[in-house]
Steps between C-alpha positions, in 0.01 A plus 500: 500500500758336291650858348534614862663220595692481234570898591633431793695240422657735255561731712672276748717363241630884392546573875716188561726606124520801603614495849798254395568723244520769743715300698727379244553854330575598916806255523647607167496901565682390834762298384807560629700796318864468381533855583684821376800309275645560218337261258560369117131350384482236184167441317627154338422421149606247237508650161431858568772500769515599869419873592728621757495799695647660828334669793639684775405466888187701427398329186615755249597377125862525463565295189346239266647275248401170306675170485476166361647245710260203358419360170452597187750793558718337822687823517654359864797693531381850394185419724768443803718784395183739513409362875826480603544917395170599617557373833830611526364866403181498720623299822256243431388311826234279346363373206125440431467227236096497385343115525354519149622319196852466487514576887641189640789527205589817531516460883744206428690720262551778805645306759742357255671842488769597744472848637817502716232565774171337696189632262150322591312355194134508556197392307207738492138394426418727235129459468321812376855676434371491103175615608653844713771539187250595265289749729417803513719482873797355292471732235488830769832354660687448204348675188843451300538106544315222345313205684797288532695758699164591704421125593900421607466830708210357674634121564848720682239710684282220619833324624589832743133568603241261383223724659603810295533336212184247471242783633585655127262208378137415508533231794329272264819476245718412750427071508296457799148457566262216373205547244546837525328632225189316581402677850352854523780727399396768732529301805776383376696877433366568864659215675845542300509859505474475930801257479713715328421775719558319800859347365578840373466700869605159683836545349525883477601684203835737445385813409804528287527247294113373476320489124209680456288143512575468841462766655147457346421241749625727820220533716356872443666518151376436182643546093478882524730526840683226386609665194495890693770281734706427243502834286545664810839255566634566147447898517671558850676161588517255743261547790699598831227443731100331510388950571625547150252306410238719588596722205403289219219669333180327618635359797302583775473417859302207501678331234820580694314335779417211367829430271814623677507202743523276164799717345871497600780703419817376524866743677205739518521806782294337777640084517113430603398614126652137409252324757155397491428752803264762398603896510196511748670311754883660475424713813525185685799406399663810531350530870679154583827634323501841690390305847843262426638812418562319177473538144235356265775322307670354830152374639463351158871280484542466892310239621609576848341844511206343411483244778507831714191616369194465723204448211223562783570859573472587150075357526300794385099489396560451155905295514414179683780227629449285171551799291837617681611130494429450091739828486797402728469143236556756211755688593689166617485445119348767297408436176576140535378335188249202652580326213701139529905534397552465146667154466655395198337168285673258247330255306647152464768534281516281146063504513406777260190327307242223557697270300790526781263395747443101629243382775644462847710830456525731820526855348493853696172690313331854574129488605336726211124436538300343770138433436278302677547155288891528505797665524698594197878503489812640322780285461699620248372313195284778338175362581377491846436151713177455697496374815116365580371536812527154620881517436558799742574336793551145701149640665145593359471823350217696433662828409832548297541865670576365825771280373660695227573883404518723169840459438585287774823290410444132555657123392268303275494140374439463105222244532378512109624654210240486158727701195202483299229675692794721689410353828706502825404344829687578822448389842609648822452228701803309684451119384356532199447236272636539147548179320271196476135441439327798606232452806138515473348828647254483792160685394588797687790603298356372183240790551736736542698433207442762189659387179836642413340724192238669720721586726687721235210609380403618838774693526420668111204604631314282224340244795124485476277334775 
């Protein structure tokens, strides 16, 4: 009686990790994308030096250098001479700065330089970037470059799409989940596996410009169409149209079926092959355009001409009204990317390690983890904050998720600082108290409480019931 119980409580507990896990891993694939810019990407380092390299608009490899702004070397003006030239020579428009060691400095040491021009300085969370550098993904892209190269690549890429780039990585590299290692790995795959796919034809992918790992997760495709996709892309070109398609070996109709509604192409021949409307349902549209004695491309920018059309004479037995009005949405804005606008984050300036930080502080921080103890917290300082449940909100909470996001940007309070065991607290909430005696806990939230060290050892996976 007691294994079975103890079973099922088992059980329960891997279905709980693993659903905000799911979750989590959800809101990081749709974070909001810079988008297609020109972009120089730093992985900082102390003594080894930063690795620097450029990517066009589609995330090509243009150039790569190493510099050495910090100590021992504190090469600073070469370092600034080599930015200054590769952004001249590229037409730069950002520059991804990785949050590891040396991040927060070398972020500092970028905005000091003047450009002559406007260039965004962004930090990237480059969790798992070492991870895809040295795999077997890494090594197919770029065969002639070494890790360093590989994992600066990947912290520009993740900048421009973070989708594209992260589903290169075994979801459970990337820094979210909790006790991960400890619940049944199959379920697990399952569960994480369905988000991607779901994020992956949510969003769409360009035909284009997509890696071979993404197109995995189209609906109807799989690694061997994936990489017939691609082959077929470098023999003959850029697809002109989602037919074309229908040529790569192995491609038959039900895979067309089920993946052509998931895969745009971009100034292709037909301006619905950028939409999410499927090639089944064209007809329609050109009926409406030939009725308005119209174009496809004029119904598609005009929103007058579609105000003129009437949806319920285009009912059949198999189109119903909700169909017809889910396709007049999409061609208002087709291939509208339902992720949120990218918006560019600073961290408080002057705060670049825990030492810098003193109780009472009100800091801007990126969520990073939510689990269902706490919420943890980037602020700039190389070591993330936690925010504990109780200090969420003004108001009871009994679930972080409904409060906070994956990398959600909020304002935190510094509420304790411990060098020695590398321990942060944060609180969200709007009158907190940060000096004095502290207050005795009611029993309710004294239960609740998990000590600081297995909390990060929930998160290492090395938490044992």
């Amino acid at each position: 009686m007691k294994l079975r119980l103890g079973l099922v409580a088992k059980k329960k507990a891997d279905d709980d990790a693993i659903q905000i896990f799911a979750e989590n891993l959800r809101q990081l694939l749709l974070a909001a994308p810079l988008g297609q810019k020109a972009v120089l990407s730093i992985d900082p380092g102390f003594r080894t030096g930063c690795k620097v390299v450029c990517l066009d608009r589609q995330g090509k490899l243009l150039a790569n250098e190493n510099i050495y702004p910090h100590e021992p070397q504190r090469k600073v003006a070469e370092a600034i001479s080599i930015i200054k030239r590769l952004c001249e020579t590229h037409q730069v428009e950002a520059i991804a700065v990785g949050n590891g060691t040396a991040g927060r400095e070398t972020e500092t040491f970028v905005r000091s330089i003047d450009f002559g021009r406007a260039i965004p300085v962004i930090m990237v969370n480059e969790s798992g970037a070492s991870i895809y550098s040295a795999s077997d993904v890494a090594r197919e892209e770029f065969p002639d470059y070494d890790v360093t190269v590989r994992g600066s690549v990947s912290i520009g890429r993740r900048l421009m799409d973070p989708l594209a780039e992260l589903v290169k990585l075994d979801p459970k590299s990337i820094g979210v989940g909790q006790y991960q290692h400890d619940v049944d790995q199959n379920a697990l795959k399952s569960s994480l596996d369905d988000v991607v796919i779901s994020c992956v034809n949510n969003v769409g992918v360009e035909v284009n410009t997509a890696s071979k790992q993404i197109l995995t997760y189209v609906s109807g495709l799989g690694p061997q169409l994936a990489q017939n996709i691609i082959d077929y892309r470098n023999q003959n070109g850029a697809f002109k149209s989602r037919n074309e398609l229908k040529k790569v070996p192995r491609m038959g109709e039900k895979a067309f079926e089920q993946a052509a509604g998931f895969l745009r192409i971009n100034n292709g021949d037909n301006p619905l092959d950028a939409s999410a409307v499927h090639p089944e349902s064209y007809h329609i549209i050109d009926k409406m355009a030939k009725d308005l004695k119209a174009s496809v491309a004029d119904l598609m920018k005009k929103s007058d001409l579609r105000k003129l059309v009437d949806l319920k004479s285009y009912v059949t037995d198999t189109i119903g009204l909700p169909t017809l009005q889910d396709i007049i949405k999409e061609i208002e804005k087709p291939g509208r990317d339902p992720r949120e606008k990218f918006e560019a984050f600073e961290f408080a300036s002057g705060i670049e390690k825990p030492e810098d930080l003193r109780i009472g502080m009100k800091l801007p921080g990126i969520v990073t983890n939510i689990t269902k103890f706490g919420v943890f917290v980037d602020v700039g300082v190389h070591q993330d904050g936690l925010i504990h449940i109780s200090h969420l909100a003004d108001k009871y909470v009994s679930d972080p998720s409904e409060v906070v996001k994956v990398h959600q940007k909020v304002e935190v309070t510094v509420i304790e600082v411990d060098l020695a065991r590398k321990r942060i607290a944060l609180s969200m909430k709007g009158n907190v108290v940060t000096e004095g005696p502290k207050k005795a806990k009611d029993k309710k939230e004294t239960e609740k409480e998990v000590s600081f060290e297995d909390k990060l050892a929930m998160l290492k996976g090395k938490f044992k019931n």
